[in-house]
C-alpha positions in Angstrom: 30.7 67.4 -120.0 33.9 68.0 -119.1 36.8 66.4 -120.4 37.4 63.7 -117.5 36.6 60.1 -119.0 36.8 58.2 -115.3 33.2 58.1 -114.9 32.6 57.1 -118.1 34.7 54.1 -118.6 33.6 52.8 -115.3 29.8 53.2 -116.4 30.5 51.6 -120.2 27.1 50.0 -121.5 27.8 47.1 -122.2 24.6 45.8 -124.3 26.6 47.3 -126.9 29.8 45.8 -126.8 29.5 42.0 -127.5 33.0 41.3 -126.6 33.2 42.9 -123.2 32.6 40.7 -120.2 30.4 40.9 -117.0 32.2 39.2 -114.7 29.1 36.7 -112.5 29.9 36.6 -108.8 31.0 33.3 -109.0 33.9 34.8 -111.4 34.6 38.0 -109.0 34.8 36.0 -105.8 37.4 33.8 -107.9 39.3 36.8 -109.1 39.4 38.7 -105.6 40.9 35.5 -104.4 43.5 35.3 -106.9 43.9 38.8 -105.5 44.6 38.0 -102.2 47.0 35.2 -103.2 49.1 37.7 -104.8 48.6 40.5 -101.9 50.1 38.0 -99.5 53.0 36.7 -101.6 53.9 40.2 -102.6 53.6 41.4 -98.9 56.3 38.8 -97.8 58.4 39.9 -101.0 57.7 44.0 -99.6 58.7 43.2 -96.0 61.5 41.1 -96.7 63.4 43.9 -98.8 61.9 46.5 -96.5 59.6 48.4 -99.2 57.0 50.7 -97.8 53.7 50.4 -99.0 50.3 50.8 -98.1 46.6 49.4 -99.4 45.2 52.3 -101.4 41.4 53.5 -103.0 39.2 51.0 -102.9 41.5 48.8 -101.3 42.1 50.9 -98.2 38.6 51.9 -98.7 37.6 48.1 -97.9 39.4 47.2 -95.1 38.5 50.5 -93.1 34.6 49.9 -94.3 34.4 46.4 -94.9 37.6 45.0 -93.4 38.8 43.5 -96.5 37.6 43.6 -100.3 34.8 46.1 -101.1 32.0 43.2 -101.8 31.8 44.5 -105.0 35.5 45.6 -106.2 37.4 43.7 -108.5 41.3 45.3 -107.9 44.0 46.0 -105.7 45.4 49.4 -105.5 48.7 49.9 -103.8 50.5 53.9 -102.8 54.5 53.8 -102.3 57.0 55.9 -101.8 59.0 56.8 -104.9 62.4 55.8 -102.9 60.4 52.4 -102.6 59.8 51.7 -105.6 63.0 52.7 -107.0 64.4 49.5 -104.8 61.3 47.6 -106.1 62.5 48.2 -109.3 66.2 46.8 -108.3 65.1 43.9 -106.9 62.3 42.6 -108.2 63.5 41.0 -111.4 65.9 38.6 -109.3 63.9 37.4 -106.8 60.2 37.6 -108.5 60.2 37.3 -112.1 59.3 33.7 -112.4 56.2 34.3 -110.9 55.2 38.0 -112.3 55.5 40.4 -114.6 56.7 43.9 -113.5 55.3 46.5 -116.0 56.5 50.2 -115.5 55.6 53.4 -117.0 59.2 54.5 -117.7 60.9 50.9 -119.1 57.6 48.9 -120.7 57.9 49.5 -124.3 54.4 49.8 -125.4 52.7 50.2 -121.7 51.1 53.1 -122.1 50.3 53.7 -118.3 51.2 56.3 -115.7 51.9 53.8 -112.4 53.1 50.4 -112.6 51.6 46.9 -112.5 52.5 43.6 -111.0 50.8 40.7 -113.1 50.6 36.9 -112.3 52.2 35.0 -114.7 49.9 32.0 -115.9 46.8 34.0 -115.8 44.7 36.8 -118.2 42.8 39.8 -117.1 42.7 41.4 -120.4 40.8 44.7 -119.7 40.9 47.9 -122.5 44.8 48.7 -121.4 45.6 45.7 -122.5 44.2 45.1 -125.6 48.0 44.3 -127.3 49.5 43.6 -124.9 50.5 39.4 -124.2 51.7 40.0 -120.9 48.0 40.7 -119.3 48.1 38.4 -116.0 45.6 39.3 -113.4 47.1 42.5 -112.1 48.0 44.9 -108.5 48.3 48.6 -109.6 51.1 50.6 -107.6 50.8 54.0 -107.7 53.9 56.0 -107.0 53.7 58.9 -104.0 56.0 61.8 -105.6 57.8 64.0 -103.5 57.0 67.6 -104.0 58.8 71.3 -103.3 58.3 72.9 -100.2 58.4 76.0 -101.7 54.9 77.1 -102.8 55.6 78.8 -105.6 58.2 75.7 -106.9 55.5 73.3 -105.5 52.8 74.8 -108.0 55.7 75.1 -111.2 55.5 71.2 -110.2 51.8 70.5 -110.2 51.1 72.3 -113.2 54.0 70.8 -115.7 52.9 67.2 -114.3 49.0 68.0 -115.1 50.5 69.4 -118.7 52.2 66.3 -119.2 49.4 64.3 -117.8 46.5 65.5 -119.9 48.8 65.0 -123.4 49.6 61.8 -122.4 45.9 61.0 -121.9 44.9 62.9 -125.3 47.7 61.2 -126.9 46.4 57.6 -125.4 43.2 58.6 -126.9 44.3 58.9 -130.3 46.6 55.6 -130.0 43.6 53.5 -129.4 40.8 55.7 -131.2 38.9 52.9 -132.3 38.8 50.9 -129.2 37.5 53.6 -127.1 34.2 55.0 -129.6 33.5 51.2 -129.6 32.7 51.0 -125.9 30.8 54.0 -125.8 28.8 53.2 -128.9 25.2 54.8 -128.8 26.6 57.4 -126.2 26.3 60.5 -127.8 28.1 63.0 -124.9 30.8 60.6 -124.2 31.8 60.2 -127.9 31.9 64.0 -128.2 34.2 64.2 -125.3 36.2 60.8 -126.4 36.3 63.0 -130.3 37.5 66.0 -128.4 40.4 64.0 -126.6 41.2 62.4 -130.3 41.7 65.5 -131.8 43.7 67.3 -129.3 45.6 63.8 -129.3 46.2 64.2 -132.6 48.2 67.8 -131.6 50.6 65.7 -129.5 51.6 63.0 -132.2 54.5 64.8 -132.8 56.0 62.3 -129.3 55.0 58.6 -129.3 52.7 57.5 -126.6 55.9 55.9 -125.0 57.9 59.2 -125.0 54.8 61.1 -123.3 54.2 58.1 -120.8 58.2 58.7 -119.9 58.2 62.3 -120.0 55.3 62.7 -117.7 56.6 60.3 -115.1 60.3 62.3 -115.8 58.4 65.3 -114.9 56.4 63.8 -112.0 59.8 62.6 -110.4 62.0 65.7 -110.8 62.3 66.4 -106.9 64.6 64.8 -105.1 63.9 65.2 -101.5 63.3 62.9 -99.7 62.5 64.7 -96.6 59.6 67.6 -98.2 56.6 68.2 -96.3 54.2 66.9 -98.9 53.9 64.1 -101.2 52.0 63.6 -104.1 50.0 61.1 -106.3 49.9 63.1 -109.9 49.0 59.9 -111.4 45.7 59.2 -109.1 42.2 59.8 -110.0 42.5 63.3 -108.5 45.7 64.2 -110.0 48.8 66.5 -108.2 46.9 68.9 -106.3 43.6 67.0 -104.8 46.2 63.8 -104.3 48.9 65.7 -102.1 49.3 64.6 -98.5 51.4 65.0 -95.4 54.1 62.6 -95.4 54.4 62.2 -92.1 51.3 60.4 -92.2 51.2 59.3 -96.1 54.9 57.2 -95.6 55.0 56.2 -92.3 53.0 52.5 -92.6 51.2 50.2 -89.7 49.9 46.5 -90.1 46.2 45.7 -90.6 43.9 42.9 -90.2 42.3 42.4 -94.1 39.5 39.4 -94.0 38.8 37.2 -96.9 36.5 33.9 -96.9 37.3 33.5 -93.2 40.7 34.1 -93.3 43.0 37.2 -91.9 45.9 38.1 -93.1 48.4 41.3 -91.9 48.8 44.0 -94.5 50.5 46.8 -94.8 48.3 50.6 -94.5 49.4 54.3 -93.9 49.1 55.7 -90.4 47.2 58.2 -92.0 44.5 56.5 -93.7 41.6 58.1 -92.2 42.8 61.6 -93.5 43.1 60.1 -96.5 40.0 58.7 -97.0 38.3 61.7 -96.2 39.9 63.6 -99.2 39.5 61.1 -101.4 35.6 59.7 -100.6 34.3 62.7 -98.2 32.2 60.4 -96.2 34.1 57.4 -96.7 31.8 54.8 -94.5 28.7 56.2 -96.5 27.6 53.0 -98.9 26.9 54.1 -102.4 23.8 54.1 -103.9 23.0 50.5 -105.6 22.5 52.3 -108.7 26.1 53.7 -108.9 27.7 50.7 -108.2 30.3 49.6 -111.1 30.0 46.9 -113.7 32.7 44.3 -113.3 33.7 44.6 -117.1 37.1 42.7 -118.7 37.6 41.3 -122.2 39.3 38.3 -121.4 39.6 36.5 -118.0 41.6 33.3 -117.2 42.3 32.5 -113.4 
């Protein structure tokens, strides 16, 4: 095994974990609601201000395939322009705050994450990211699209620094919450000797707080400024800088779709480009997976 733990905290055996959660259907249906709710509300909030934005992963993965939730998936991811989320950032305090939280990787004290998070106030979704935290409302993830050089040889300078900073941050993560993590993979004999591996080297990069790495990767991931570059990047996303780099003509520029829940239809907001993007991020994107590989719903705490 390599040292990727994606797959692993996705598949966590829970028969050994009392005080993780399977969420029933009754409780999923509930929670993709809540979802919804806040999709809507923070739509109106995005178009008002003019924020770009589009549906992203499994989210954009559902309304092409399924048009609307995955039957199965249990978040919302959203992509944005870092120019629109810079304004997010401006605005969102004074016109939002009574109703969410807006958690960010570079001015949460204590966050630990590399994209930001909207959270419902009044609610709990308390998953393994949040196991201090007391702000832990049911959650949208925004992921922030990076511009990139359009030089080649700049373009790679940039890719590698940001995967640098990105795999300390992770290590150092690792060794932050050390005895969290070889508690949900109790009995799993490779994962714990990749989730040891990961402590160790974490150890290495104690000489930064998990705060200073969380900053200093999204410092890094930031650092070019225009606006206009060919490509744009995700360094954050599952598939890090290089397999998460698109065209931005198609990446930024957004269109309105239909996105179905319980009957209803409601307009949302989805890249012009989405096909392409699904391709490189699924392959055969309207293929359905394979019951067996289908996710557990897992949280430690949930409160709609």
């Amino acid at each position: 095994m390599g040292l990727s733990t994606f797959d692993i905290f996705k598949n966590i055996n829970t028969e050994n974990n009392p005080n993780l959660k399977v969420l029933t259907d009754e409780e999923l249906h509930q929670l993709q609601a809540t979802l919804l709710d806040m999709l809507v509300d923070l739509d109106n909030f995005f178009q008002a201000n003019q924020i770009r934005y589009s549906l992203a992963g499994g989210s954009a993965l559902g309304v092409i395939r399924h048009g609307g939730f995955i039957p199965w998936d249990d978040d919302v991811d959203l992509l944005m322009p870092r120019e629109d989320y810079e304004k997010l950032k401006r605005v969102f305090s004074k016109q939002m705050r009574m109703k969410y939280w807006l958690h960010t990787p570079e001015n949460t004290d204590g966050y630990g994450l590399g994209f930001a998070r909207i959270r419902k106030k009044g609610t709990i979704c308390r998953s393994r990211d949040d196991i201090h935290n007391k702000e832990c409302g049911v959650y949208i993830d925004i992921f922030i699209m990076e511009n990139t050089y359009d030089s080649a040889i700049l373009r790679k300078m940039h890719g590698l620094l940001s995967m640098f900073c990105g795999f300390a941050f992770s290590c150092r993560r690792f060794f932050e919450f050390q005895d969290l993590n070889l508690s949900l993979i109790k009995g799993n004999v490779d994962a714990e000797k990749v989730f040891k591996k990961k402590i160790f080297l974490g150890k290495l990069f104690a000489f930064a707080s998990l705060d200073d790495w969380t900053r200093i990767w999204n410092k890094v991931n930031s650092m070019c400024r225009n606006m206009d570059s060919y490509y744009v990047t995700v360094p954050v996303g599952r598939k890090h800088f290089f397999k998460e780099m698109y065209n931005r003509e198609w990446a930024c520029n957004m269109e309105r779709c239909d996105f179905t829940f319980d009957g209803k239809t409601v307009k949302l907001s989805l890249m012009k480009g989405v096909k392409q993007y699904l391709q490189k991020m699924y392959g055969d994107y309207m293929k359905l997976p394979d019951p067996k590989d289908i996710e557990k719903h897992v949280v430690l705490e949930l409160k709609l």
